[in-house]
C-alpha positions as CSV (number, residue, x, y, z in Angstrom):
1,X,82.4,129.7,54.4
2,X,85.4,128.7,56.5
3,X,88.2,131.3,56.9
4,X,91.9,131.2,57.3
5,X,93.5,130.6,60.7
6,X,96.4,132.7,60.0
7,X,95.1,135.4,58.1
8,X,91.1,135.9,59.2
9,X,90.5,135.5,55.1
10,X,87.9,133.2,53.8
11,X,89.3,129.9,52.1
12,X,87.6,129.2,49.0
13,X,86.4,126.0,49.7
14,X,83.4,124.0,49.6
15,X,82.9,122.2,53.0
16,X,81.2,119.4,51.4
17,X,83.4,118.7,48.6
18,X,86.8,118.1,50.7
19,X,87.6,115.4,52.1
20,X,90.5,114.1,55.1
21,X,93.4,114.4,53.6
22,X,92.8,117.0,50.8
23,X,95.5,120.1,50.7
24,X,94.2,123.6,50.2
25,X,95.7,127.0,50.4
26,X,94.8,130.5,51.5
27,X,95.0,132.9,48.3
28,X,95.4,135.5,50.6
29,X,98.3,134.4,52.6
30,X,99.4,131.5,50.8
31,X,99.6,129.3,53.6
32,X,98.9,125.6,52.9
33,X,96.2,123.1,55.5
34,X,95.4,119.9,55.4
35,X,92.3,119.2,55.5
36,X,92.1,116.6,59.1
37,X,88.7,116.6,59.7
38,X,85.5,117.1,58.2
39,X,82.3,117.8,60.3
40,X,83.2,119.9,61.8
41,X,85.9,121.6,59.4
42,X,89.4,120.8,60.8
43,X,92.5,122.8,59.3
44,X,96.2,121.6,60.0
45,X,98.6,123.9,59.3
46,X,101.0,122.2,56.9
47,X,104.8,123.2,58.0
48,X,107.7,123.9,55.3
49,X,109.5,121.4,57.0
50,X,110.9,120.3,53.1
51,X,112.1,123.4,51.5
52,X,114.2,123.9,55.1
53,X,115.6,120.6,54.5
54,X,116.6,121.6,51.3
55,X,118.1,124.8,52.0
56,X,120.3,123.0,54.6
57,X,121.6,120.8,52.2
58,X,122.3,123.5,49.6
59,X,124.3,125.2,52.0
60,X,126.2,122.0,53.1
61,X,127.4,121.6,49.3
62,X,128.3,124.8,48.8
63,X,130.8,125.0,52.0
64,X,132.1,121.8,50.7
65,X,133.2,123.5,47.2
């Protein structure tokens, strides 16, 4: 069973049943990979690059007000 890069827990997953592409999260850590390759296993770290995004705009509208 594969385990988590940031965290050392195993990830719940079944290596054959994922495919390039599929998203699945640590229930340990809660961090979120993409699954990028397949034999072997390849994990990529997906970044919160949206809820930053979001967080800047929220705080551009409320200086605005």
């Amino acid at each position: 069973m594969p385990s988590c890069p940031e965290c050392e827990n195993e990830l719940d997953i079944e290596i054959d049943e994922v495919e390039e592409g599929d998203v699945v999260a640590c229930e340990e850590c809660g961090t979120e990979f993409e699954v990028v390759g397949v034999e072997p296993l390849e994990l990529a770290r997906i970044e919160e690059e949206f809820e930053e995004e979001e967080d800047l705009y929220n705080n551009e509208d409320e200086e605005e007000e």
